[in-house]
RODO-2510 file (C-alpha; in nm, 4 decimals, decimal comma):
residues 79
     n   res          X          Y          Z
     1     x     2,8865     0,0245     1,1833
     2     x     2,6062    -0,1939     1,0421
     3     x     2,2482     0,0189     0,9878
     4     x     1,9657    -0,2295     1,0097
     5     x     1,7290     0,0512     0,9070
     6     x     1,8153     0,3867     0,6981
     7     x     1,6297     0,6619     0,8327
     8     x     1,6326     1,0198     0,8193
     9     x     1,6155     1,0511     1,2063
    10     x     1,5209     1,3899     1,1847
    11     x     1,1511     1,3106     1,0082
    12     x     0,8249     1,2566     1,2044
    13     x     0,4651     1,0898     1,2140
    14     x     0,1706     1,2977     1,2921
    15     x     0,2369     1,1296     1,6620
    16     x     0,6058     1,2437     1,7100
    17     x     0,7667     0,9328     1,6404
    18     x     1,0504     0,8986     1,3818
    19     x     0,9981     0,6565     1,0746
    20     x     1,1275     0,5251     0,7513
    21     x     1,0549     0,2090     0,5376
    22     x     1,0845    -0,1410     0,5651
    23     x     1,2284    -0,1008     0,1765
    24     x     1,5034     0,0787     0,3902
    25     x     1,6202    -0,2210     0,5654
    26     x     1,9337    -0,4692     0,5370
    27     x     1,7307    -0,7449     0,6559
    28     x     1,3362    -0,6879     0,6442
    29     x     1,2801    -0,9972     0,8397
    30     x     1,3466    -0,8262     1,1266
    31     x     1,1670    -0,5282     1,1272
    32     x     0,9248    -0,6209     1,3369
    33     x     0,7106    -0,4516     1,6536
    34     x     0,9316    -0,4119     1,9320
    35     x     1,2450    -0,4772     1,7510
    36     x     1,5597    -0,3054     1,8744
    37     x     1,7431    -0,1808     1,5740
    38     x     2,0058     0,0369     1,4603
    39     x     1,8520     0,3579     1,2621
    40     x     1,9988     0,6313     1,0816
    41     x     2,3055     0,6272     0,8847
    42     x     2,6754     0,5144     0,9033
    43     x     2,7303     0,8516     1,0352
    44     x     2,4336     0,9655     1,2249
    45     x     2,2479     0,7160     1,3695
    46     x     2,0575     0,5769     1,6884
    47     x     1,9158     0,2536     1,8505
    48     x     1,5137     0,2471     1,7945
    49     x     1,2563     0,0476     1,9427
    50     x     0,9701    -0,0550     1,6386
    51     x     0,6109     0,0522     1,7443
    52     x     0,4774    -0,0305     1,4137
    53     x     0,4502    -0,1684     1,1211
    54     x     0,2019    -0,0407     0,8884
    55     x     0,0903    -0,2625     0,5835
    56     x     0,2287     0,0140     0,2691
    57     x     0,5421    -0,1020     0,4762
    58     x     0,5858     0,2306     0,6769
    59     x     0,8149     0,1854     0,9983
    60     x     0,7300     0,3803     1,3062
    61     x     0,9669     0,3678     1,5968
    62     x     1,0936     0,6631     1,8893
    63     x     1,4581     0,6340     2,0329
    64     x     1,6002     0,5035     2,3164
    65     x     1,9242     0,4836     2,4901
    66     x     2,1878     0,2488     2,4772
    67     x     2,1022     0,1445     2,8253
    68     x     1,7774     0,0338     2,6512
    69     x     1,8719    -0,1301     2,4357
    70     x     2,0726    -0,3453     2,5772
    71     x     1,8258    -0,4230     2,8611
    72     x     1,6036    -0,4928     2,5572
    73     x     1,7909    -0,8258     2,4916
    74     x     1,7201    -0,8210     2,1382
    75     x     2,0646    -0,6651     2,0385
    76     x     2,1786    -0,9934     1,8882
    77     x     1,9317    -0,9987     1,6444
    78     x     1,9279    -0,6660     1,4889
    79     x     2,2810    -0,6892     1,5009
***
């Protein structure tokens, strides 16, 4: 399983959403708002949806379910 973001899924913003950093990520480029990503780890992780990106390169993003993400269309590329 390829993690396009490592995250500890379990920490949270000040506004309830999970985040990590971009630092964190196999390929930067596509962290991105509204990116559909895999988060977590190879053994504990979920799909996200970005919300933000914040310029010290913080990445805010809340879950979703599988059924989002593939609706999302964007599962190509954060695969």
């Amino acid at each position: 399983m390829k993690i396009d973001l490592r995250a500890d899924l379990n920490r949270e913003d000040d506004d309830g959403l999970g985040w990590a950093l971009v630092s964190g990520a196999d390929r930067p480029e596509i962290v991105r708002p509204d990116a559909v990503l895999r988060a977590g780890t190879e053994k504990f992780w979920s799909w996200v949806r970005v919300t933000t990106v914040d310029d010290d390169g913080q990445v805010h993003f809340r879950q979703i379910t599988a059924a989002e993400a593939k609706a999302s269309g964007q599962l190509a590329e954060a695969g």
